[in-house]
C-alpha positions in Angstrom: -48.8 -10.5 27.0 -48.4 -9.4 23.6 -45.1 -10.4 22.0 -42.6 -8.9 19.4 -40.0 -11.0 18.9 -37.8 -10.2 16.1 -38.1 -6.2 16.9 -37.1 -6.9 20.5 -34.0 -8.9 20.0 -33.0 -6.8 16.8 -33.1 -3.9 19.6 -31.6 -5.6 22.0 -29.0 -6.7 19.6 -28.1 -3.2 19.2 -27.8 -2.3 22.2 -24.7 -4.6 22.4 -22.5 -1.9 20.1 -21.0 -4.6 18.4 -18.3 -4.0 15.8 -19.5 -4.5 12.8 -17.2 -6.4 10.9 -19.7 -8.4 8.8 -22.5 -7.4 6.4 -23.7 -4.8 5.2 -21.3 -2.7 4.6 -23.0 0.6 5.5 -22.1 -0.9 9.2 -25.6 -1.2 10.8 -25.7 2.5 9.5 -22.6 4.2 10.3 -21.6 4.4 7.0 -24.2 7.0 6.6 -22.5 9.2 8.5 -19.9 10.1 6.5 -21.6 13.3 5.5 -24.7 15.6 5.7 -26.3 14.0 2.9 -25.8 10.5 4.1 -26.9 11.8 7.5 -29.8 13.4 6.6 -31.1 10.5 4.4 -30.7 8.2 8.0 -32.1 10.7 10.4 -35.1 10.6 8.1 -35.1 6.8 7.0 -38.1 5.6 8.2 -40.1 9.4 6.9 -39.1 8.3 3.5 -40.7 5.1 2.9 -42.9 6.1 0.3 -44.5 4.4 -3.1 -44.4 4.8 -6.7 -45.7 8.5 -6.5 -45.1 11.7 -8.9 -42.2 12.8 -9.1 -40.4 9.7 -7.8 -40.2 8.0 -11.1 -40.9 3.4 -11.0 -38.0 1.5 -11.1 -40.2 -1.0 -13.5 -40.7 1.8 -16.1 -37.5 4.2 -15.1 -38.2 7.8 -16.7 -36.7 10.1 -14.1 -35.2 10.3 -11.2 -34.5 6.8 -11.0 -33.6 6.8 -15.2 -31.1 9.2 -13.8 -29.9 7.5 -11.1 -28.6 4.7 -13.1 -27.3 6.0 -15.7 -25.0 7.6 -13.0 -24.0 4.2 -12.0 -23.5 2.9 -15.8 -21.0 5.6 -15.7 -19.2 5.1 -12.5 -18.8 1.4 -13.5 -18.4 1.9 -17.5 -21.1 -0.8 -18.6 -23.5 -0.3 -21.3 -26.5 -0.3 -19.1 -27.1 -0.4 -15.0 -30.1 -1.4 -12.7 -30.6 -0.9 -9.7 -31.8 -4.4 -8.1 -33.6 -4.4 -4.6 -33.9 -8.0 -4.1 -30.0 -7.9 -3.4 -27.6 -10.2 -6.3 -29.8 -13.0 -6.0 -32.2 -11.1 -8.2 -29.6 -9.6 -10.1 -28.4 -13.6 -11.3 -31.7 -14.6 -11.6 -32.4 -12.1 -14.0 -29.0 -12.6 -15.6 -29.2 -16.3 -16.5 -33.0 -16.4 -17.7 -31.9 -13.4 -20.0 -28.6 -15.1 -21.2 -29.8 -18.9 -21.8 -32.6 -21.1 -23.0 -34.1 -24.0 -21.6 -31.8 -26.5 -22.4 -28.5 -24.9 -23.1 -25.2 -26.2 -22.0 -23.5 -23.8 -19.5 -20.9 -24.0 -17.3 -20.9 -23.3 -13.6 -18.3 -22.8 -11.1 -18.5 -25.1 -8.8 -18.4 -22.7 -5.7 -21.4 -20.5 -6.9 -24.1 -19.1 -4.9 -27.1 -20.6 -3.8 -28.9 -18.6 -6.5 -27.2 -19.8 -9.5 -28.5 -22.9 -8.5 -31.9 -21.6 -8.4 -31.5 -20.0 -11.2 -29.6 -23.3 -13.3 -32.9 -25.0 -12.1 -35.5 -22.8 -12.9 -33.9 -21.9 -16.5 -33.7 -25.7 -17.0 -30.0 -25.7 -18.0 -27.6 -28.4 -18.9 -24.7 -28.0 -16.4 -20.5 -29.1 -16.8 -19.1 -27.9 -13.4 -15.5 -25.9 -13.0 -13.7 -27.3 -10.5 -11.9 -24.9 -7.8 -8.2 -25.2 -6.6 -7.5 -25.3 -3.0 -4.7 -23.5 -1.1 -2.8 -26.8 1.0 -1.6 -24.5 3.1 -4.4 -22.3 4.7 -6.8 -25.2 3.6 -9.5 -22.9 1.9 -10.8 -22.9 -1.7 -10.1 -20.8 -4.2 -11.8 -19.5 -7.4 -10.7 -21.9 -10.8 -7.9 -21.2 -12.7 -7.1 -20.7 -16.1 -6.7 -24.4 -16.2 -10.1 -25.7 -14.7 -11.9 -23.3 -16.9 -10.9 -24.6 -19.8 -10.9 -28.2 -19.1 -15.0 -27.9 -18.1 -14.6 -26.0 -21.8 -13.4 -28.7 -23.4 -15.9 -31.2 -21.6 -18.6 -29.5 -22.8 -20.4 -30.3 -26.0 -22.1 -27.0 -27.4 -21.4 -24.3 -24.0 -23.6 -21.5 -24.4 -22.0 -19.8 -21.6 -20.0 -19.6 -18.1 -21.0 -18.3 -14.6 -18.3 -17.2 -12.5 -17.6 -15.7 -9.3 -15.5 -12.8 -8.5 -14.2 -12.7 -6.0 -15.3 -15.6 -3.6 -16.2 -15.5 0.0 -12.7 -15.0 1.0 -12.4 -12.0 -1.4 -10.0 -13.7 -3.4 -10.2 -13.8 -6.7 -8.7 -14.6 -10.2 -6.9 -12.6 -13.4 -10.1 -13.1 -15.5 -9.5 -10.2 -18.3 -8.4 -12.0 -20.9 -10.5 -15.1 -20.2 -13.3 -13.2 -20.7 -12.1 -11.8 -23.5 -11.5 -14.9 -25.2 -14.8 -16.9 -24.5 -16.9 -13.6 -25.9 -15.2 -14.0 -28.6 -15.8 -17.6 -28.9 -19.3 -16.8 -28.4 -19.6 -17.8 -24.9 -21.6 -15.1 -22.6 -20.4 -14.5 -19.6 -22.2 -13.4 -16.0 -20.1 -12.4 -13.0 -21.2 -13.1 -9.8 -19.3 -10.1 -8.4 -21.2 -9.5 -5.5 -18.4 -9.2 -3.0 -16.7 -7.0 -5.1 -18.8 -3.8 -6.0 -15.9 -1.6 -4.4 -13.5 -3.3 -6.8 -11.3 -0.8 -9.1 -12.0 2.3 -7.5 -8.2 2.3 -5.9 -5.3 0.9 -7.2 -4.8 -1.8 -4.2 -8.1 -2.8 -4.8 -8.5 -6.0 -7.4 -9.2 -5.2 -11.1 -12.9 -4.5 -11.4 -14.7 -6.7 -14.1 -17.8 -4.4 -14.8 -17.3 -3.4 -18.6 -16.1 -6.8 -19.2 -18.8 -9.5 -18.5 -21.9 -9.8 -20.3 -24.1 -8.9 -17.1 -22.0 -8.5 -13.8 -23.4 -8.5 -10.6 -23.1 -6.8 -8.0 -23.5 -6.6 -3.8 -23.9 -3.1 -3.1 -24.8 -3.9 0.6 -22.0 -6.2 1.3 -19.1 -4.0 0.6 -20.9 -0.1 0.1 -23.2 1.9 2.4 -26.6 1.0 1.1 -29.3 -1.3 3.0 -29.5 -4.9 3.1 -30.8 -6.1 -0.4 -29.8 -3.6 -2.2 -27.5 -4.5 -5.8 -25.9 -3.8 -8.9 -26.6 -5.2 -12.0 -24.4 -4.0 -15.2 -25.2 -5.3 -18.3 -22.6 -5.3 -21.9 -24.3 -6.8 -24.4 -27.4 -5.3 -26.4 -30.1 -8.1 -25.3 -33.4 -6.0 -24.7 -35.0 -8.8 -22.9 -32.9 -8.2 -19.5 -35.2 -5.3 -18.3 -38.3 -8.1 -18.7 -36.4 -10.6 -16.5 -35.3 -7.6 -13.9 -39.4 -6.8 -13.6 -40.5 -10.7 -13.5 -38.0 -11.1 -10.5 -38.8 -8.1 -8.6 -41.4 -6.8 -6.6 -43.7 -4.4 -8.1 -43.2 -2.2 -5.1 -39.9 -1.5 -4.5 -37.9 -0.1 -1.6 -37.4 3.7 -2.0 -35.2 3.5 0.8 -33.1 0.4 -0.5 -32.9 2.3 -4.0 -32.0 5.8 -2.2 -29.2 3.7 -0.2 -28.2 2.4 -3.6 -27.5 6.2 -5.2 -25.8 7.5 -2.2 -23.6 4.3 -2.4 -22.8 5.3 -6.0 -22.4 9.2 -4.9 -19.9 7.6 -2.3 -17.7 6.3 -4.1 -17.5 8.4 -7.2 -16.6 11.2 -4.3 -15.0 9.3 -1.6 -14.2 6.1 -2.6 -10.4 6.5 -4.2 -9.3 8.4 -0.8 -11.0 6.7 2.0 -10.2 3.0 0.4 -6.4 4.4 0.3 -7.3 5.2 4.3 -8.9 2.0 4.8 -5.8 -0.1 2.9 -3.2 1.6 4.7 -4.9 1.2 8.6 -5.4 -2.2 7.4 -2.4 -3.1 6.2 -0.7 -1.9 9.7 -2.6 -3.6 11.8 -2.9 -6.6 10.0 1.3 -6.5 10.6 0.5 -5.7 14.1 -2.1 -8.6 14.8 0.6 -11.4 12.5 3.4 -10.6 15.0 1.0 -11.7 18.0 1.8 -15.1 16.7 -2.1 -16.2 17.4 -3.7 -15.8 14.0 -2.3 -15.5 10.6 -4.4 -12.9 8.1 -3.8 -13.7 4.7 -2.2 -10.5 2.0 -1.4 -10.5 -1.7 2.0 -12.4 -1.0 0.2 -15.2 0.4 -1.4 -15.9 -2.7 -0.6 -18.1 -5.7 0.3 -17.0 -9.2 -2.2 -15.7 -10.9 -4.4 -14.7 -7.9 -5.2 -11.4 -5.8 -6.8 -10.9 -2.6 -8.7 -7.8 -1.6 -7.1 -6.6 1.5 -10.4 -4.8 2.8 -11.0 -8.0 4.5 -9.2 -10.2 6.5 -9.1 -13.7 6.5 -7.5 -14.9 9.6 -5.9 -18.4 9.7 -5.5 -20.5 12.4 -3.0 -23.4 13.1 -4.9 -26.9 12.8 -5.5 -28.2 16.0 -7.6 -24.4 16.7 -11.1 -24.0 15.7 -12.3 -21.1 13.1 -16.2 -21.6 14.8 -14.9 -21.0 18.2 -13.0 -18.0 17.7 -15.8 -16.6 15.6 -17.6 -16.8 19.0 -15.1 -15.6 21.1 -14.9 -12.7 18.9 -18.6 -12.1 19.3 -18.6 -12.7 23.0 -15.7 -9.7 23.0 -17.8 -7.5 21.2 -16.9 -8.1 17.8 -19.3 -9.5 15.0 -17.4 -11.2 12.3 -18.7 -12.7 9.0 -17.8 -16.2 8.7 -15.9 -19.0 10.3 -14.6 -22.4 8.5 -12.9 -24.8 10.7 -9.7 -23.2 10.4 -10.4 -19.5 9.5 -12.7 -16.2 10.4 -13.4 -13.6 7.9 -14.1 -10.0 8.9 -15.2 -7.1 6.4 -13.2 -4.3 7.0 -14.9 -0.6 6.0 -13.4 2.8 5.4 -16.0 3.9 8.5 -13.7 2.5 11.0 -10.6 4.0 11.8 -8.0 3.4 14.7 -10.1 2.8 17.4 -11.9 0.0 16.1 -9.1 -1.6 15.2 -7.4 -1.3 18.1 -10.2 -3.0 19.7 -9.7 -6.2 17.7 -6.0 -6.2 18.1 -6.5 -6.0 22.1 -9.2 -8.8 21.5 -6.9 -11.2 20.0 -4.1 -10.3 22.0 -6.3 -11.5 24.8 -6.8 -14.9 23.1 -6.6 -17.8 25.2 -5.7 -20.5 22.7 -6.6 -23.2 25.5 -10.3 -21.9 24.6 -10.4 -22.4 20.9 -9.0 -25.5 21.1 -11.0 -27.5 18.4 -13.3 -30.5 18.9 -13.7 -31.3 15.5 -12.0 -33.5 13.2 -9.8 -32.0 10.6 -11.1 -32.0 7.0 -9.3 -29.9 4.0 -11.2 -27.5 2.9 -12.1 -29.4 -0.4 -15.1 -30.0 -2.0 -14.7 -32.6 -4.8 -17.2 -32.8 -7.3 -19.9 -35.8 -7.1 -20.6 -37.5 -9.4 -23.4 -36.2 -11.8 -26.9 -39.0 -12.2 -29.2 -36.2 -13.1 -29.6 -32.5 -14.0 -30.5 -30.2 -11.1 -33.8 -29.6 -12.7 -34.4 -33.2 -13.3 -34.7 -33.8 -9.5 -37.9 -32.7 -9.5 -39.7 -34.9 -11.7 -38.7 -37.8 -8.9 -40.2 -39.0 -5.9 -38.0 -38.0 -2.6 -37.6 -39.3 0.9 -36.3 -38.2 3.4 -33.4 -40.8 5.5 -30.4 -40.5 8.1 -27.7 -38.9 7.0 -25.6 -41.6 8.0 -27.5 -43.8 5.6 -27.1 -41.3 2.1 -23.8 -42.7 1.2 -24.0 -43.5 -2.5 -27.1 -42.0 -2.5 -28.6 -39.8 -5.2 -29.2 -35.9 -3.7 -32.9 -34.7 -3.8 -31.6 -31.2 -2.8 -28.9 -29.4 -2.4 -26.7 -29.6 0.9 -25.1 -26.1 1.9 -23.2 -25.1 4.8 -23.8 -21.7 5.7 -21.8 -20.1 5.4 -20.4 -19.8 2.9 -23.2 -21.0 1.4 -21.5 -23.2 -1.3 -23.2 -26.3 -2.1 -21.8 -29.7 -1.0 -23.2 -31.6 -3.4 -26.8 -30.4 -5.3 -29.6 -32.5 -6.3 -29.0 -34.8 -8.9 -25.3 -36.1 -7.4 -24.3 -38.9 -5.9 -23.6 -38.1 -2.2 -20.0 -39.1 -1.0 -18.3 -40.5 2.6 -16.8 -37.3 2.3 -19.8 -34.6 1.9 -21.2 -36.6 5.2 -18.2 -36.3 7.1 -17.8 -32.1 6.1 -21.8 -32.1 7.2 -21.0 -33.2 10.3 -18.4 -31.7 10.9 -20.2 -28.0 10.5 -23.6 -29.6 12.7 -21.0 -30.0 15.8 -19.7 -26.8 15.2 -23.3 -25.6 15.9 -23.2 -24.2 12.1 -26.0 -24.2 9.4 -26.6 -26.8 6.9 -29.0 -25.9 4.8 -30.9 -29.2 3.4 -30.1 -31.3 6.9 -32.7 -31.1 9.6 -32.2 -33.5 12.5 -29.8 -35.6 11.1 -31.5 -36.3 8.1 -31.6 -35.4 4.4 -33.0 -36.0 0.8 -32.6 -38.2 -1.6 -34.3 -39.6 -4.7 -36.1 -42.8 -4.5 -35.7 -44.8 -7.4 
């Protein structure tokens, strides 16, 4: 018997009519249907997968429709330039960082960056003086750095070249950047945005400040947040470097998507059309039921009064927290079980991404789901660790790592070890400690602490991980 694997579970996967409540944000598709145009352009996806043909323009050498297209989006966003990236944001800060730095430059990195800035901080060879994040004590989950941590990695440095920051973080919670920003450009410092949870940012006043005219290249996650296919991004750009549009080509394929980069324009059309009303739709169906689902007394979702000074939380998404002794994993999988997909679990919280494409219906569905919780199932089995993921100490450079011979050992046995790679649990995809650091009692514990919960650890395979030999 022949097989297909992937395209028979994805089918079958379908078939389940689970609410989406994770990535992408078109909704497995359904946010295509918010008009003809958006219909007509799913109806016909797989009839439009076509190639670099006249009159459809090449995104490598943009001179019309495409040209068009994003300039469009430069508009909508108010940058100085716009691409259209179809290798989703990790293309976009790849692109970003080779353009912005030179092998060997000091930069600083927040600490709870993607995966790719990692790559990239690698590959470009950098010099690297870590921001460290705060932590909310109370709902135990990290938060972006403040004013504060920024400028005390500033002041560590010897000759910064620039900053890499993310806006907002998994938990859609961010930080009053403007005049930050403002004040390291001016000191000469350039400044990339990791932004890719945010690309629906600023287009309604409930919504968090958006950040695109202000960073030197910001970076954006069309598919997490708008209605355009998995991979496909943003990238803005505010400064006049000419090289960017190299980087973009070297770190793309030579044949992109049609369909990724037709999702991108109609997810720019959306919002320039829609966006302002259906967000203030989306806010307010939220905001009831998230009153609705806080007065079960089961789980707590998170809003702007929850949040310390200085911070903002986008309230298209709900973080729901859960009381200690009840595990995040396990109601991630009763919500799945129920019919619901959600986006992330920690040990104490679950994450949904809301969308303007669901109205009443859908949420009444959660609210019934969690008003049939049975606490005495999500009990947790884990031991309690505070979300807090202290720095390790620094032996090498990322990029240093691979001059040195690695081994592979038990992870019980890495304590006071030097990291060979990085060690992520996904998600949120967040390094625990990256190649080149010294790995703590602590980063074991959190690892094992994701592995019972059946979660991803990216750099542990059966119980062991790598270190440099010396």
């Amino acid at each position: 018997m022949i097989k297909l694997p992937l395209l028979n579970e994805l089918i079958k996967y379908h078939k389940e009519d689970n609410l989406i409540l994770s990535m992408p944000g078109n909704k497995s598709g359904i946010g295509f249907l918010r008009d003809e145009v958006g219909q007509n352009f799913i109806n016909k996806l797989g009839y439009l997968d076509i190639t670099e043909v006249d009159p459809l323009d090449n995104l490598h050498c943009p001179e019309g429709i495409i040209k068009e297209a994003q300039n469009l989006l430069r508009d909508l966003y108010g940058s100085k330039k716009a691409f259209f990236m179809v290798n989703g944001s990790s293309g976009g800060n790849l692109a970003s960082i080779f353009s912005a730095f030179k092998e060997g430059d000091e930069v600083l990195v927040e600490r709870n960056c993607h995966k790719s800035i990692y790559n990239g901080l690698i590959l470009r060879k950098l010099k690297v003086v870590y921001i460290d994040s705060v932590v909310d004590e109370k709902n135990n989950i990290s938060l972006p750095p403040d004013k504060k941590n920024i400028y005390e990695a500033l002041s560590k440095a010897k000759k910064p070249k620039g900053i890499i920051l993310t806006y907002p973080n998994y938990f859609g919670i961010s930080y009053d950047l403007e005049k930050i920003i403002m004040d390291l450009r001016g000191k000469g410092v350039k400044v990339i945005i990791d932004g890719a949870h945010g690309a629906h940012f600023g287009f309604n006043d409930k919504l968090p400040k958006s950040l695109a005219s202000l960073g030197d290249y910001v970076v954006l996650s069309a598919h997490k947040t708008l209605p355009a296919l998995t991979q496909g991004g943003f990238l803005l750009v505010n400064n006049d470097e000419d090289n960017i549009e190299f980087y973009i080509r070297a770190f793309m394929t030579t044949s992109p998507s049609y369909l990724i980069m037709a999702s991108l324009d109609y997810s720019r059309y959306y919002l320039e059309k829609y966006g302002k009303g259906d967000y203030e739709s989306l806010i307010a169906i939220a905001t009831k039921y998230r009153n609705k689902i806080n007065k079960l007394g089961k789980v707590y979702i998170l809003g702007k009064e929850d949040m310390m000074y200085g911070y903002d939380i986008d309230i298209t998404r709900y973080v729901m927290v859960l009381p200690k002794k009840y595990s995040g994993h396990k109601l991630l999988k009763y919500l799945r079980t129920s019919g619901i997909q959600g986006e992330m679990s920690t040990p104490n919280t679950v994450v949904l991404i809301l969308s303007p494409f669901h109205g009443e219906c859908e949420f009444n569905k959660l609210y019934s789901v969690l008003d049939n919780l049975n606490f005495d199932d999500i009990i947790s089995d884990e031991k309690y660790i505070k979300y807090k993921y202290n720095i390790p100490i620094k032996k090498l450079e990322p990029y240093q790592v691979f001059d040195k011979k690695i081994k592979v050992i038990e992870l019980d046995n890495a304590i006071d070890e030097i990291a060979g790679d990085a060690i992520i649990p996904y998600p949120p995809g967040i390094p625990l400690v990256v190649g080149g650091e010294v790995i703590t009692k602590e980063c074991i514990e959190i690892v094992k602490n994701y592995l019972k919960g059946n979660k991803q650890v990216i750099g542990v395979s059966n119980n062991k991980i790598s270190i440099v030999e010396e």
